[in-house]
N, C-alpha and C positions, 0 to 999 in steps of 0.2 A: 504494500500500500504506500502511497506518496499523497505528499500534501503539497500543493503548489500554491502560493503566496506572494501578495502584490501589495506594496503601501505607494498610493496613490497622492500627493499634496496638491489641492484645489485649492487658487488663489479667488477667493472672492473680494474684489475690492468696493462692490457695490451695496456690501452688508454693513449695516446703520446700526445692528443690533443681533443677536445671537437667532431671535426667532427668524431674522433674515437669512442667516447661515444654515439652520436646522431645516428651513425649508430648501435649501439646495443638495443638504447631504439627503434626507427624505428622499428626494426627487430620484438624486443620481443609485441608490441604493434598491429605491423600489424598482427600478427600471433594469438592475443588472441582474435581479434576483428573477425578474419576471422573464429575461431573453437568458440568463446561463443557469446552468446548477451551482454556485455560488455562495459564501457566504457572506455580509457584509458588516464592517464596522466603523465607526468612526473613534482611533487610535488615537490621536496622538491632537495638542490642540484646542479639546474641548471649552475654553473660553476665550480666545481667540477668535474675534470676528471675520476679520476677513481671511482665516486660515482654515481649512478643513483636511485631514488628515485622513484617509480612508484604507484600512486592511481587507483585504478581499483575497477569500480560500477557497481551495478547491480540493476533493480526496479522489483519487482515484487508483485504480489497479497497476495500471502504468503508467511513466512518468515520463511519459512523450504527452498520451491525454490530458494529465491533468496541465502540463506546460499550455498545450492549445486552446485548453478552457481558459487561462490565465489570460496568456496571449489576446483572446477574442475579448474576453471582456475590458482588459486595459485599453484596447482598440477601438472598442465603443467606446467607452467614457471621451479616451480623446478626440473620436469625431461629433458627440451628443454637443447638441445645443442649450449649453450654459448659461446662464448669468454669472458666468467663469470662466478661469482659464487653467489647465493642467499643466504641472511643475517636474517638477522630479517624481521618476517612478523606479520604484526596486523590485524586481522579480525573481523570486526563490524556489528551486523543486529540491524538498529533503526527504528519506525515508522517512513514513513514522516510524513508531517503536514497537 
């Protein structure tokens, strides 16, 4: 089994207030969960307005798949239509245990 793993930084510079930010991670969370097998979080950040942080995992058998799960859904977030822009992104495939 392999877990593949992506932290994702969304610069939001249009957020006034936290409820402005939580409705961008919502948005970009609900929407990868809906098109990949996925799981989503927001890491790193949490009061920081204009910064969102996002962990997004994947388990799978083989760790070519869960890379391509990764892959596609970092690839959507940075073509989806933001009131954002996507930063630095880290992509990890490790055995689990």
């Amino acid at each position: 089994m392999f877990i593949a793993v992506a932290r994702i930084e969304i610069h939001i510079p249009a957020a006034a207030s936290l409820k402005d930010k939580r409705s961008v991670v919502q948005s970009v969370s609900k929407r990868l969960r809906n098109e990949f097998p996925v799981s989503t979080a927001e890491v790193e950040a949490q009061e920081r307005w204009g910064l969102a942080v996002l962990g997004i995992a994947a388990v799978s058998g083989s760790a070519g798949h869960a890379r391509e799960v990764i892959d596609a859904a970092v690839r959507y977030v940075e073509r989806a239509r933001l009131d954002a822009e996507v930063g630095a992104v880290d992509v990890e495939v490790v055995p689990a245990l």
